[in-house]
PDBQT receptor file of N, H, CA, C and O in Angstrom, charges set to zero:
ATOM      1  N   UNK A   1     118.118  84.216  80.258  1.00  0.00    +0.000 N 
ATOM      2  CA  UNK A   1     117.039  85.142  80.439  1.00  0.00    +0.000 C 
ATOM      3  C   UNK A   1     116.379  85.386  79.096  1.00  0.00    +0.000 C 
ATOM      4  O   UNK A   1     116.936  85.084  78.040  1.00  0.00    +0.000 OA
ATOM      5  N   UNK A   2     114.993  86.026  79.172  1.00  0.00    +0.000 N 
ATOM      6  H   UNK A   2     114.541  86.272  80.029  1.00  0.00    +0.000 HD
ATOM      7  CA  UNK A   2     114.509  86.504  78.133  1.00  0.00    +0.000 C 
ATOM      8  C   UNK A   2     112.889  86.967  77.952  1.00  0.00    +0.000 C 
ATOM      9  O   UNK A   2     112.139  86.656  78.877  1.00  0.00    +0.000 OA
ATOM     10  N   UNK A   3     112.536  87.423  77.231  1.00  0.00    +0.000 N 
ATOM     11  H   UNK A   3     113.145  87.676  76.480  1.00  0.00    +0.000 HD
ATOM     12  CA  UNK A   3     110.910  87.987  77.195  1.00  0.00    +0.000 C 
ATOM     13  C   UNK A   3     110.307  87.213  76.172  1.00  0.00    +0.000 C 
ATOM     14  O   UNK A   3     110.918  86.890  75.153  1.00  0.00    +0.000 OA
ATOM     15  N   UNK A   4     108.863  86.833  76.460  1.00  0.00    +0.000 N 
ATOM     16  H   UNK A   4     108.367  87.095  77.288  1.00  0.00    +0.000 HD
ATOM     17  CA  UNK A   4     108.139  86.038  75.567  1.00  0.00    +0.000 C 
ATOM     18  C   UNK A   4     107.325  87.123  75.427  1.00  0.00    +0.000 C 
ATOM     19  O   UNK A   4     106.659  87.399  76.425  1.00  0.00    +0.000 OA
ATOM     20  N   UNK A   5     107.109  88.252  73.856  1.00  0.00    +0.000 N 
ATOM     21  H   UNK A   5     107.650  88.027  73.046  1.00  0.00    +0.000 HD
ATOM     22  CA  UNK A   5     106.017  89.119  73.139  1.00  0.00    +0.000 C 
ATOM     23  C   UNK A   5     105.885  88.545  72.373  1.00  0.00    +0.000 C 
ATOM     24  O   UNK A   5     106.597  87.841  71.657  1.00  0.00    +0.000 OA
ATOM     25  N   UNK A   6     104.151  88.985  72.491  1.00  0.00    +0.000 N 
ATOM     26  H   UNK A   6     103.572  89.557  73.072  1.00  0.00    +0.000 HD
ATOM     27  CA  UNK A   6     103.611  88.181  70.627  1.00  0.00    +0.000 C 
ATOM     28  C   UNK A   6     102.900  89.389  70.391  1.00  0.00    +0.000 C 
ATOM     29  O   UNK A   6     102.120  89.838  71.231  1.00  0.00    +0.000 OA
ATOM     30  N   UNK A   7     103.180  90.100  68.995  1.00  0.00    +0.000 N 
ATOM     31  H   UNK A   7     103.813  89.735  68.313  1.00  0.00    +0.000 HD
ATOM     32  CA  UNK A   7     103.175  91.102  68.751  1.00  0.00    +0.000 C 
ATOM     33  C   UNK A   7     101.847  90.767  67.765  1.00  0.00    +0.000 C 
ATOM     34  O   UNK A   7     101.495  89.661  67.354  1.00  0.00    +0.000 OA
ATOM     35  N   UNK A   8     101.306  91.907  67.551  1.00  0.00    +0.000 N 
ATOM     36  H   UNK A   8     101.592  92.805  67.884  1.00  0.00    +0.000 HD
ATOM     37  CA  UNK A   8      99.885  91.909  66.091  1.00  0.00    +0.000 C 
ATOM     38  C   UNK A   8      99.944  93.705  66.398  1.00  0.00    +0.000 C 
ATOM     39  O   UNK A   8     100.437  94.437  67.256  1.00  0.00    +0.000 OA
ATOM     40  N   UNK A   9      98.802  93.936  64.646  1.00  0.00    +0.000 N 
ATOM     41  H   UNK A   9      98.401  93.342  63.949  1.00  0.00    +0.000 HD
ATOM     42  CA  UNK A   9      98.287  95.522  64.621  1.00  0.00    +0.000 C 
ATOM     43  C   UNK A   9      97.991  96.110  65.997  1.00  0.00    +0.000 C 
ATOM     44  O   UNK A   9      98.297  97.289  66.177  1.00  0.00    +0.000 OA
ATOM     45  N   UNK A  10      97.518  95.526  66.832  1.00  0.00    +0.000 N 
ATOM     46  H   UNK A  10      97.269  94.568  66.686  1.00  0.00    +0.000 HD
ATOM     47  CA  UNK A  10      97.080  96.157  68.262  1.00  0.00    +0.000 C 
ATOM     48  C   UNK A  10      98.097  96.403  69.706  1.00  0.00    +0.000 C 
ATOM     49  O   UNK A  10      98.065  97.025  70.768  1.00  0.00    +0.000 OA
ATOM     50  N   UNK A  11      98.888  95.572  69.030  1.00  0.00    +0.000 N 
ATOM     51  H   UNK A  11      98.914  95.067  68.167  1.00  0.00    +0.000 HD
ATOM     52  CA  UNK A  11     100.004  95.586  70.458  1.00  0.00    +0.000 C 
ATOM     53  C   UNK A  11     100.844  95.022  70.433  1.00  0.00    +0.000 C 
ATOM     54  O   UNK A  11     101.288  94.540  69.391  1.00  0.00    +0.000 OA
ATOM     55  N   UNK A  12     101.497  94.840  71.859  1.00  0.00    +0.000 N 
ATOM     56  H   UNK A  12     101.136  95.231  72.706  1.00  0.00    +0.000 HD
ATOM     57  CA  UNK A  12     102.360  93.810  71.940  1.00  0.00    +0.000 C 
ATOM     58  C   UNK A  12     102.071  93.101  73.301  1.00  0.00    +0.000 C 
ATOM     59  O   UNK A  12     102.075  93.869  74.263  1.00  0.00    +0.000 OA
ATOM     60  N   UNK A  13     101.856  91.972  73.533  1.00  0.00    +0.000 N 
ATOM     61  H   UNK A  13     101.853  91.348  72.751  1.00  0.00    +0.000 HD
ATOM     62  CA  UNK A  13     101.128  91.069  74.904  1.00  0.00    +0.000 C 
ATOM     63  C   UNK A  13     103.169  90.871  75.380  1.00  0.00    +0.000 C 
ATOM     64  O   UNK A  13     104.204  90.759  74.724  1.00  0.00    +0.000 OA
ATOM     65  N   UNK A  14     102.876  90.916  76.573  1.00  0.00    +0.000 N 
ATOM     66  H   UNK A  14     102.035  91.007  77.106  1.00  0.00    +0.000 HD
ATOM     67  CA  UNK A  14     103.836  90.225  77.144  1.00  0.00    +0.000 C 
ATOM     68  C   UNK A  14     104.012  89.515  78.624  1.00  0.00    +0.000 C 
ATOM     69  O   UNK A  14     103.777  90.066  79.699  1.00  0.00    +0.000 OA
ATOM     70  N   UNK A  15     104.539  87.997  78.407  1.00  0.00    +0.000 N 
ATOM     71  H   UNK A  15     104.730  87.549  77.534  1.00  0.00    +0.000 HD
ATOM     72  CA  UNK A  15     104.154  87.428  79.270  1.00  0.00    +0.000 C 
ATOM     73  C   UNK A  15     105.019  87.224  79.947  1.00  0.00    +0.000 C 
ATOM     74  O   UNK A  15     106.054  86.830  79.410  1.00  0.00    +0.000 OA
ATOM     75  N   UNK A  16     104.994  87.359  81.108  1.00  0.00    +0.000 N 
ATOM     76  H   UNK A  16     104.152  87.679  81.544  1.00  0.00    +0.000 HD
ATOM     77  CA  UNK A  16     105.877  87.383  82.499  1.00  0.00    +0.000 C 
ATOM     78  C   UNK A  16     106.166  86.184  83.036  1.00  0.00    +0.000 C 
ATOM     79  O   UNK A  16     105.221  85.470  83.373  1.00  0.00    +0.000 OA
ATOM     80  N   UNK A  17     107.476  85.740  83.217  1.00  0.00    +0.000 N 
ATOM     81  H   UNK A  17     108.244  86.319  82.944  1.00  0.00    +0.000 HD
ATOM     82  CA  UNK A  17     107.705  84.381  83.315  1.00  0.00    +0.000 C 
ATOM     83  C   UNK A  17     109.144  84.863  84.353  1.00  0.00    +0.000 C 
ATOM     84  O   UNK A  17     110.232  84.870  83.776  1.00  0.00    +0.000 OA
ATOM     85  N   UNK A  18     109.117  85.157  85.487  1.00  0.00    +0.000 N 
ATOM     86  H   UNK A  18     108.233  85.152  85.956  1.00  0.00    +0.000 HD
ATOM     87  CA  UNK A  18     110.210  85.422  85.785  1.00  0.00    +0.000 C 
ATOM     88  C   UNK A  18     110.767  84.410  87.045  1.00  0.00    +0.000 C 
ATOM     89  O   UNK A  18     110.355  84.019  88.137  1.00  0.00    +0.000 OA
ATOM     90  N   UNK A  19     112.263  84.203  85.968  1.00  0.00    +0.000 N 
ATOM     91  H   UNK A  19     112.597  84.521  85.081  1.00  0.00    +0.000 HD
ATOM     92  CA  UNK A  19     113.140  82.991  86.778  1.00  0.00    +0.000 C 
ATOM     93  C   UNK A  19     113.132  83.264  88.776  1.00  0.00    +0.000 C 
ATOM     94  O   UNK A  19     112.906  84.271  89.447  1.00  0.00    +0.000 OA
ATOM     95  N   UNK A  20     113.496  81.816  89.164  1.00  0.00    +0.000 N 
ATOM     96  H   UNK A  20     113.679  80.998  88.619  1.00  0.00    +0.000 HD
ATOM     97  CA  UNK A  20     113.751  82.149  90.522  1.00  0.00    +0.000 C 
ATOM     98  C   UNK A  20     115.020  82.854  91.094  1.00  0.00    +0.000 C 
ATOM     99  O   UNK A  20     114.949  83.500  92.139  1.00  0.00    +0.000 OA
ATOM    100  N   UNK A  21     116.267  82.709  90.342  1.00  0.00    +0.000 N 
ATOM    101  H   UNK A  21     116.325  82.183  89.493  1.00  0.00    +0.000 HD
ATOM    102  CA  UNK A  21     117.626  82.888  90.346  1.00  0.00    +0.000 C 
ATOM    103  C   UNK A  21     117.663  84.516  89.096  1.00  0.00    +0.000 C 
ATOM    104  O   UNK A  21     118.734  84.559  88.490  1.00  0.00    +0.000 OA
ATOM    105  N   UNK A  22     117.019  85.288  88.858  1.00  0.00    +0.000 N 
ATOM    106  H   UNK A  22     116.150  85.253  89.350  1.00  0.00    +0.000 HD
ATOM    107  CA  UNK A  22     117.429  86.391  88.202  1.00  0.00    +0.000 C 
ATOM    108  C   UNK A  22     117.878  87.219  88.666  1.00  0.00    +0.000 C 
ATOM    109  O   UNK A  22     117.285  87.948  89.461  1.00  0.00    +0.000 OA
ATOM    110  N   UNK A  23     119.431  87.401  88.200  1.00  0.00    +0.000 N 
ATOM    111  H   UNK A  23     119.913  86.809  87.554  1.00  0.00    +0.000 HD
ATOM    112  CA  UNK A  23     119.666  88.335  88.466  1.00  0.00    +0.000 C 
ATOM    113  C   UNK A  23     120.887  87.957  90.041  1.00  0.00    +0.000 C 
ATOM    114  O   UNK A  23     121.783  88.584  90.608  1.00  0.00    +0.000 OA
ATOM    115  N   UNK A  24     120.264  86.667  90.203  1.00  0.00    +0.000 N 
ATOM    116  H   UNK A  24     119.537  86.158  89.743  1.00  0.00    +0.000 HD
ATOM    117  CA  UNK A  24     120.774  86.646  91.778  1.00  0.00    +0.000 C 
ATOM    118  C   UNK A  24     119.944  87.507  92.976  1.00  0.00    +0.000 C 
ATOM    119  O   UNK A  24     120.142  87.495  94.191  1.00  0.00    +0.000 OA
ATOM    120  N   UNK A  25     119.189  88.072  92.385  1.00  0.00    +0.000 N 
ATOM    121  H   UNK A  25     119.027  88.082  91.398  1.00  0.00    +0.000 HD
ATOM    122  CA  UNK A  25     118.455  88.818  93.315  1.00  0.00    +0.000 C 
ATOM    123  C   UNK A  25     117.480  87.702  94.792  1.00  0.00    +0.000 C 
ATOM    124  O   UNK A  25     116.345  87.347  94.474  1.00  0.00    +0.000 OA
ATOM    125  N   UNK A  26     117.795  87.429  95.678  1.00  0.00    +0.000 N 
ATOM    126  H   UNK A  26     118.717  87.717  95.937  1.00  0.00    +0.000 HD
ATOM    127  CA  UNK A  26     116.916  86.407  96.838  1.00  0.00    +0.000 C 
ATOM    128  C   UNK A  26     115.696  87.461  97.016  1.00  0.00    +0.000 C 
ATOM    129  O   UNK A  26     114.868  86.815  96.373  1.00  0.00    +0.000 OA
ATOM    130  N   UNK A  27     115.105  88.431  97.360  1.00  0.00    +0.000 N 
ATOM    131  H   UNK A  27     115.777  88.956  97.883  1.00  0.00    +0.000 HD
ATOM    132  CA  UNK A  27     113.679  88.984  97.857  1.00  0.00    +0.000 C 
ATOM    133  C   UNK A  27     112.800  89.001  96.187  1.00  0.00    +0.000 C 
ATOM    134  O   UNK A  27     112.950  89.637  95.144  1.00  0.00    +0.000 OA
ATOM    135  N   UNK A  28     111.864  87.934  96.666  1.00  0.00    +0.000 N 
ATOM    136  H   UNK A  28     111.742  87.418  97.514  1.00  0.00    +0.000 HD
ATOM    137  CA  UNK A  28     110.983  87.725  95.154  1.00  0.00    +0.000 C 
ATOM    138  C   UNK A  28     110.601  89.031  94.994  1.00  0.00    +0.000 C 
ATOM    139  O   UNK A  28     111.378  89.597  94.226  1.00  0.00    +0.000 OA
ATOM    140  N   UNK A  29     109.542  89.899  95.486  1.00  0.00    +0.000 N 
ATOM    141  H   UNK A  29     108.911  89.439  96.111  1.00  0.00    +0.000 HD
ATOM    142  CA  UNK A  29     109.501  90.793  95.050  1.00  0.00    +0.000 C 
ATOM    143  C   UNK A  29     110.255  92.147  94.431  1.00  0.00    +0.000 C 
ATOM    144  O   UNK A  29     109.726  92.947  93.660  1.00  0.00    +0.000 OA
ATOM    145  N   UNK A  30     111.534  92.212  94.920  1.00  0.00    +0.000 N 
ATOM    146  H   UNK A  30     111.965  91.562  95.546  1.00  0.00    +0.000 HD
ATOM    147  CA  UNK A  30     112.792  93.101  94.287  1.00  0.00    +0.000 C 
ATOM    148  C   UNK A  30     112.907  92.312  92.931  1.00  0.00    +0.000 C 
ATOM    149  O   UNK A  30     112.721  92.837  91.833  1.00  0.00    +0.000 OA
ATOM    150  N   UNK A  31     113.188  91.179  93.103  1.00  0.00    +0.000 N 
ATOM    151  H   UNK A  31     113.339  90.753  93.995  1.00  0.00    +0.000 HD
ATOM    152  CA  UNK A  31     113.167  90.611  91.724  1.00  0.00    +0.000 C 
ATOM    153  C   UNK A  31     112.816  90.797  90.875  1.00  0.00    +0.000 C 
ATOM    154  O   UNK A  31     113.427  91.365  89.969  1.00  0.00    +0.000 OA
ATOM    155  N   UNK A  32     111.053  90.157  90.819  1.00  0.00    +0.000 N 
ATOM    156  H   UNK A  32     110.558  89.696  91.555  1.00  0.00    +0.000 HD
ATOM    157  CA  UNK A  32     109.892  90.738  89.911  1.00  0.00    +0.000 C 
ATOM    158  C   UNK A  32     109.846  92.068  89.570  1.00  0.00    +0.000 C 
ATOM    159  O   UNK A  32     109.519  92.449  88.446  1.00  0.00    +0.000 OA
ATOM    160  N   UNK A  33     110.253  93.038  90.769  1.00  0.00    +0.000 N 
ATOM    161  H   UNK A  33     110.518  92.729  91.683  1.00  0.00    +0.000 HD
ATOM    162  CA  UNK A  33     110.318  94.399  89.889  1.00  0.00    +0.000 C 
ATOM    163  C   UNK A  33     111.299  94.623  89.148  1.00  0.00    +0.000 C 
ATOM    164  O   UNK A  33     111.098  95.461  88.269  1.00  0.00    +0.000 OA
ATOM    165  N   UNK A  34     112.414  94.111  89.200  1.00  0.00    +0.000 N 
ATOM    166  H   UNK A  34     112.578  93.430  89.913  1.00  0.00    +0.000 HD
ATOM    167  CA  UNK A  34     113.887  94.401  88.649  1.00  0.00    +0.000 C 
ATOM    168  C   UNK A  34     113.153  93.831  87.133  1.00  0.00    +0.000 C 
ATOM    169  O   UNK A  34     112.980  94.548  86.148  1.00  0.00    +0.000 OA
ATOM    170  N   UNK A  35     112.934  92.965  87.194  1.00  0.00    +0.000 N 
ATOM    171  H   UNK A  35     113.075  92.382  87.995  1.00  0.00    +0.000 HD
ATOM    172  CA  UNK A  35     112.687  92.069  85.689  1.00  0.00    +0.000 C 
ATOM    173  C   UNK A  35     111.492  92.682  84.878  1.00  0.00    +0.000 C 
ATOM    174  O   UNK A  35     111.478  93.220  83.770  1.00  0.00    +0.000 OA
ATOM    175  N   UNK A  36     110.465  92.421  85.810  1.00  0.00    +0.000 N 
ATOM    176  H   UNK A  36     110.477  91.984  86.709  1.00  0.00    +0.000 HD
ATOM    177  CA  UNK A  36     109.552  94.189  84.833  1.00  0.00    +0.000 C 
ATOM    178  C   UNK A  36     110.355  95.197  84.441  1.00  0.00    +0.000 C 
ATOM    179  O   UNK A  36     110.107  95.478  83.268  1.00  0.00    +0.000 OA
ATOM    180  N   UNK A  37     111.183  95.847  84.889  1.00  0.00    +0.000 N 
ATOM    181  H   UNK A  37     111.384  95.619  85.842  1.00  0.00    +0.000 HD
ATOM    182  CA  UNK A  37     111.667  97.331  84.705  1.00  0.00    +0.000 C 
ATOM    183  C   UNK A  37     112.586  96.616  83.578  1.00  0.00    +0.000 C 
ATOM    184  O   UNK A  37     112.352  97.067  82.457  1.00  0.00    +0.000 OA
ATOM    185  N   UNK A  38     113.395  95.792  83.609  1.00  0.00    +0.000 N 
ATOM    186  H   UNK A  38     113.585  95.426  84.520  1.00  0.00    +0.000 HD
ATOM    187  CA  UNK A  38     114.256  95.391  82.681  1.00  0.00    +0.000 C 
ATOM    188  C   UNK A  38     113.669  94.916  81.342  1.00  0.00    +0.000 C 
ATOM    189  O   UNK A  38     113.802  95.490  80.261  1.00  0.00    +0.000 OA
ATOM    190  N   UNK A  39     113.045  93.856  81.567  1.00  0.00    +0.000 N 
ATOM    191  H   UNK A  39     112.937  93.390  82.445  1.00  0.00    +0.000 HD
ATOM    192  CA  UNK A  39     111.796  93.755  80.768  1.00  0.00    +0.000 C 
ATOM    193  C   UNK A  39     110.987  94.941  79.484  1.00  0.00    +0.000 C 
ATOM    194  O   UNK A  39     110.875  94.811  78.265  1.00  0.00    +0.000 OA
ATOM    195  N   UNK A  40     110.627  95.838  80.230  1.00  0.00    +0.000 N 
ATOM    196  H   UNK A  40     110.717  95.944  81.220  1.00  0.00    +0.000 HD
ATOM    197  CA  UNK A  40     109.772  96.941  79.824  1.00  0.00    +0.000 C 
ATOM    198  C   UNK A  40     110.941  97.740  78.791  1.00  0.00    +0.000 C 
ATOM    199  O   UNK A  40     110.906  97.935  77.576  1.00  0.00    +0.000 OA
ATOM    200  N   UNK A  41     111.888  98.075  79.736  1.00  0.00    +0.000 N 
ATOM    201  H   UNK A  41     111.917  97.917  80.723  1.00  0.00    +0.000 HD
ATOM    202  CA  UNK A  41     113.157  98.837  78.310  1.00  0.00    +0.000 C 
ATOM    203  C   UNK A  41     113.579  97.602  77.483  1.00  0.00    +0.000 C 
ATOM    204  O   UNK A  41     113.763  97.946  76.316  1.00  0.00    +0.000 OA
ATOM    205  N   UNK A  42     113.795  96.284  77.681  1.00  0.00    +0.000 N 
ATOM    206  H   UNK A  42     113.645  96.004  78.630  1.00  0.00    +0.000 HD
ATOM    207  CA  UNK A  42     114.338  95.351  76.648  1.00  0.00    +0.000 C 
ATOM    208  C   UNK A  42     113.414  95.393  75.389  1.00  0.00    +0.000 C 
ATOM    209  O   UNK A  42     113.830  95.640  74.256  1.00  0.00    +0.000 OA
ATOM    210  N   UNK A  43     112.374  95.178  75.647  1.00  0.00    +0.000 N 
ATOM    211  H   UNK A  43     112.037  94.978  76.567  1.00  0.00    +0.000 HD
ATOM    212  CA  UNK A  43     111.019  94.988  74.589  1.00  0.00    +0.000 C 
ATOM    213  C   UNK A  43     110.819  96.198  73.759  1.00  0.00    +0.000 C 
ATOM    214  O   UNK A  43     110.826  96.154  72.529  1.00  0.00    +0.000 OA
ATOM    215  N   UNK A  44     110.572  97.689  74.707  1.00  0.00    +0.000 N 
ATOM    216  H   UNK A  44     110.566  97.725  75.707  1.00  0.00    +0.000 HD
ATOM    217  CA  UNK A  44     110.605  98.747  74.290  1.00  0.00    +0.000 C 
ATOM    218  C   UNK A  44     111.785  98.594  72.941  1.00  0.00    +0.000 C 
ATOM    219  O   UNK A  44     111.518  98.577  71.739  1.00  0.00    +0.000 OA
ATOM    220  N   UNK A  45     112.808  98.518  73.436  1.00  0.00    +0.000 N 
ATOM    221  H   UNK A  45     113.025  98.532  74.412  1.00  0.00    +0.000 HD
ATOM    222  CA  UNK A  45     113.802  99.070  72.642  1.00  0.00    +0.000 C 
ATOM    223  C   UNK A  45     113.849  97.769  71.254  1.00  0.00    +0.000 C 
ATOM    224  O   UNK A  45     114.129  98.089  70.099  1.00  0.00    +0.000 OA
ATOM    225  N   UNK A  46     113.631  96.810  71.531  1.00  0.00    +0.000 N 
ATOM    226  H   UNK A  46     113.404  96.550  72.469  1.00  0.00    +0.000 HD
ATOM    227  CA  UNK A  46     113.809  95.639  70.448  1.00  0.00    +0.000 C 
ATOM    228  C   UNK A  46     112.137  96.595  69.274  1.00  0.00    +0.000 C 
ATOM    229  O   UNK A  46     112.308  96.973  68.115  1.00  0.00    +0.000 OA
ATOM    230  N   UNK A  47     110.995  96.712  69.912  1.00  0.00    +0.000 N 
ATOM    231  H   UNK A  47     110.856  96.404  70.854  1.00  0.00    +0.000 HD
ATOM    232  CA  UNK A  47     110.005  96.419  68.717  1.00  0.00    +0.000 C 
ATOM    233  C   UNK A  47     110.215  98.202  68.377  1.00  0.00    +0.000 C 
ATOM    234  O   UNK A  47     109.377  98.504  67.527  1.00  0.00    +0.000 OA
ATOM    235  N   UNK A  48     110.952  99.270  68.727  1.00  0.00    +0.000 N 
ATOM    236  H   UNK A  48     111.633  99.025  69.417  1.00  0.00    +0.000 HD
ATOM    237  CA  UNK A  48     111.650  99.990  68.720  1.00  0.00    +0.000 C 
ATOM    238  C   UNK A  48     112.210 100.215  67.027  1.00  0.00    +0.000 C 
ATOM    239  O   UNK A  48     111.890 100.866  66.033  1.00  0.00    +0.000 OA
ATOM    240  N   UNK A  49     113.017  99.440  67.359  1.00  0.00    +0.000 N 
ATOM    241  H   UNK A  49     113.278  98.911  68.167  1.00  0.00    +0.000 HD
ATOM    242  CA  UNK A  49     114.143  99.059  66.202  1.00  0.00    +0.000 C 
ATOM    243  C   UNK A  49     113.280  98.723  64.737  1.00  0.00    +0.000 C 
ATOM    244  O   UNK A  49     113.669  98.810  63.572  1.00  0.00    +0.000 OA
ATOM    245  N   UNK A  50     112.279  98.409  65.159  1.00  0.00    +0.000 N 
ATOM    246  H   UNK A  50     111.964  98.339  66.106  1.00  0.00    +0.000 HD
ATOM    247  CA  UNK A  50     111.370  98.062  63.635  1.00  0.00    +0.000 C 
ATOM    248  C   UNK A  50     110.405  99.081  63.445  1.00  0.00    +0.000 C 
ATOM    249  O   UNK A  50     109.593  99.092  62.520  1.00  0.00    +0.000 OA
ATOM    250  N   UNK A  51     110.538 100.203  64.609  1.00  0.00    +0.000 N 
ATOM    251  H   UNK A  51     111.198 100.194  65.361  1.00  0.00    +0.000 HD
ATOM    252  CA  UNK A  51     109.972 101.144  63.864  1.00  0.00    +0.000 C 
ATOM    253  C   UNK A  51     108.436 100.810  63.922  1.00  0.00    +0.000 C 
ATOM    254  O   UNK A  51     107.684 101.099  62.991  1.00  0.00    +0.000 OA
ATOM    255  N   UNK A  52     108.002 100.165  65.107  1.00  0.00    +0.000 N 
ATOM    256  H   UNK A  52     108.613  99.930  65.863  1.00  0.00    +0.000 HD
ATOM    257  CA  UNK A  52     106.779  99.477  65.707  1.00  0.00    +0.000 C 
ATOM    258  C   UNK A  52     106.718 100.542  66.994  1.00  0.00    +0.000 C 
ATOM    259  O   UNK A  52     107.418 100.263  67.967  1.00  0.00    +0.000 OA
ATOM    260  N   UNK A  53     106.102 101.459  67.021  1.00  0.00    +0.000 N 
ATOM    261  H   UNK A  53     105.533 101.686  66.231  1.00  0.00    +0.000 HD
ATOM    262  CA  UNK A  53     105.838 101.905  68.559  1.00  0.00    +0.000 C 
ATOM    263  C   UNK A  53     104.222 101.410  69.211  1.00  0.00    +0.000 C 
ATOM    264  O   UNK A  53     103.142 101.859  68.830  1.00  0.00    +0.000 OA
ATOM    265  N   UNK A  54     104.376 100.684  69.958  1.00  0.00    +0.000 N 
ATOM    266  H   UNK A  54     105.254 100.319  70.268  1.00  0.00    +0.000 HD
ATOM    267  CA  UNK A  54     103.083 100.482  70.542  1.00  0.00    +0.000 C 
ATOM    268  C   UNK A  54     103.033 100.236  72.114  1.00  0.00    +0.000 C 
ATOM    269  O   UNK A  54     104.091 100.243  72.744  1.00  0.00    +0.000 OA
ATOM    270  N   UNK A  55     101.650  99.990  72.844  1.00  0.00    +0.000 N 
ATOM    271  H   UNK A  55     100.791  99.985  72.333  1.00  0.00    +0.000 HD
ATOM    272  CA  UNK A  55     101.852  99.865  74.034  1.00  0.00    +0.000 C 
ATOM    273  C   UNK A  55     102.206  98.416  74.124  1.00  0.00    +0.000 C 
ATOM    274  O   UNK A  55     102.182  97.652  73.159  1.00  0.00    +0.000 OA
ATOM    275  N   UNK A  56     102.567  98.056  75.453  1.00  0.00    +0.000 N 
ATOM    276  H   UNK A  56     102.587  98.676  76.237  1.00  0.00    +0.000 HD
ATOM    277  CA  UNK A  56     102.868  96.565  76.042  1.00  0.00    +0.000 C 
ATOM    278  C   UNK A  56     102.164  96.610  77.171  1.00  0.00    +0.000 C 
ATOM    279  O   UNK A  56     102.098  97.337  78.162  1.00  0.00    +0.000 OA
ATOM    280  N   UNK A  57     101.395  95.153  76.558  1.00  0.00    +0.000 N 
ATOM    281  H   UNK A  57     101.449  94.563  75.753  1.00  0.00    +0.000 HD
ATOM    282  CA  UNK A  57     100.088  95.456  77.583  1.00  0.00    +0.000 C 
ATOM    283  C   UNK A  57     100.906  93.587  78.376  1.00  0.00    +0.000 C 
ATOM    284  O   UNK A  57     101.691  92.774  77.888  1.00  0.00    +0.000 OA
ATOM    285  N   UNK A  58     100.278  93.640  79.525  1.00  0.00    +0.000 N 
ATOM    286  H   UNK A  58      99.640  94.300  79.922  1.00  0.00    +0.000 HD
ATOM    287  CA  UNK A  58     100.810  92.798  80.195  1.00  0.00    +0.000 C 
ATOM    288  C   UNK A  58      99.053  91.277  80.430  1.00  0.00    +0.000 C 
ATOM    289  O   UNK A  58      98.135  91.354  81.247  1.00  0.00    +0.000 OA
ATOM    290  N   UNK A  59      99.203  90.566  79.740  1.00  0.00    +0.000 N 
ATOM    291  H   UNK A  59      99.949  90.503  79.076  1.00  0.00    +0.000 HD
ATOM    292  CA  UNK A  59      97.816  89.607  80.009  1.00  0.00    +0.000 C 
ATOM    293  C   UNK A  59      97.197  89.413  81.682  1.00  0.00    +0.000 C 
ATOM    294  O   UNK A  59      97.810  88.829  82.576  1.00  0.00    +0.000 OA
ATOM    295  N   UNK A  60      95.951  90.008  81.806  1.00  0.00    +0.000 N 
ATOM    296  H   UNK A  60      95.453  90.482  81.080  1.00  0.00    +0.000 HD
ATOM    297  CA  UNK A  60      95.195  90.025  83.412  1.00  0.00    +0.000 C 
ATOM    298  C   UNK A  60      95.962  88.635  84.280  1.00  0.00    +0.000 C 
ATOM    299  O   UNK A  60      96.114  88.729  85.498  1.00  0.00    +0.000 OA
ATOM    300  N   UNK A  61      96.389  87.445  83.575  1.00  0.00    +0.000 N 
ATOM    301  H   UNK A  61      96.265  87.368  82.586  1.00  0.00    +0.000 HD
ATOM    302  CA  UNK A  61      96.541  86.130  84.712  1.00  0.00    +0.000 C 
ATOM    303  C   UNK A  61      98.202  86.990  85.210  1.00  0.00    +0.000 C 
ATOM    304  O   UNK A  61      98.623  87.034  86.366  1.00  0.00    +0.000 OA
ATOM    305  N   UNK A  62      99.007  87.690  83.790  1.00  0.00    +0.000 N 
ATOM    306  H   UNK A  62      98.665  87.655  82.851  1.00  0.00    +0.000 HD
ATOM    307  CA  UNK A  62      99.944  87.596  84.629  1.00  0.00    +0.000 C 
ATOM    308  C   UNK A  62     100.744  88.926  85.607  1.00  0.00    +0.000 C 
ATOM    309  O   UNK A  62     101.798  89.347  86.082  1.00  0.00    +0.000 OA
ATOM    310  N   UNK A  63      99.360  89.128  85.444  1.00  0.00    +0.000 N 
ATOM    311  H   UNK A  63      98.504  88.786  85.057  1.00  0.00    +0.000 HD
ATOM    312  CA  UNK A  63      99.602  91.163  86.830  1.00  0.00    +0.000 C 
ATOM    313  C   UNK A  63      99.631  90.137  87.674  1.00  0.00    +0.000 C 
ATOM    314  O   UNK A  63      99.759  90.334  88.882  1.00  0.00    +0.000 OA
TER     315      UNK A  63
């Protein structure tokens, strides 16, 4: 597993790439939300740690 952010002065983009098998979860959509929500505190807490607070904006193709 893992999150692809590319961080700059303005933000942090993050792109949603979520496996078919995460988690073990079978209903895609439980999935996708599980992995956003997981997602959202993983990132949070990593650019966190540097003392970077910013939003995480998610790129329009991948809402």
């Amino acid at each position: 597993m893992y999150y692809r952010s590319i961080f700059d002065r303005n933000g942090a983009d993050w792109t949603i790439i979520c496996q078919s098998d995460y988690k073990d979860i079978p209903d895609s959509d439980k999935r996708k939300k599980q992995f956003y929500r997981d997602g959202i505190s993983t990132i949070s807490e990593f650019i966190s740690e540097f003392g970077y607070l910013c939003h995480i904006q998610i790129p329009k193709r991948y809402k």
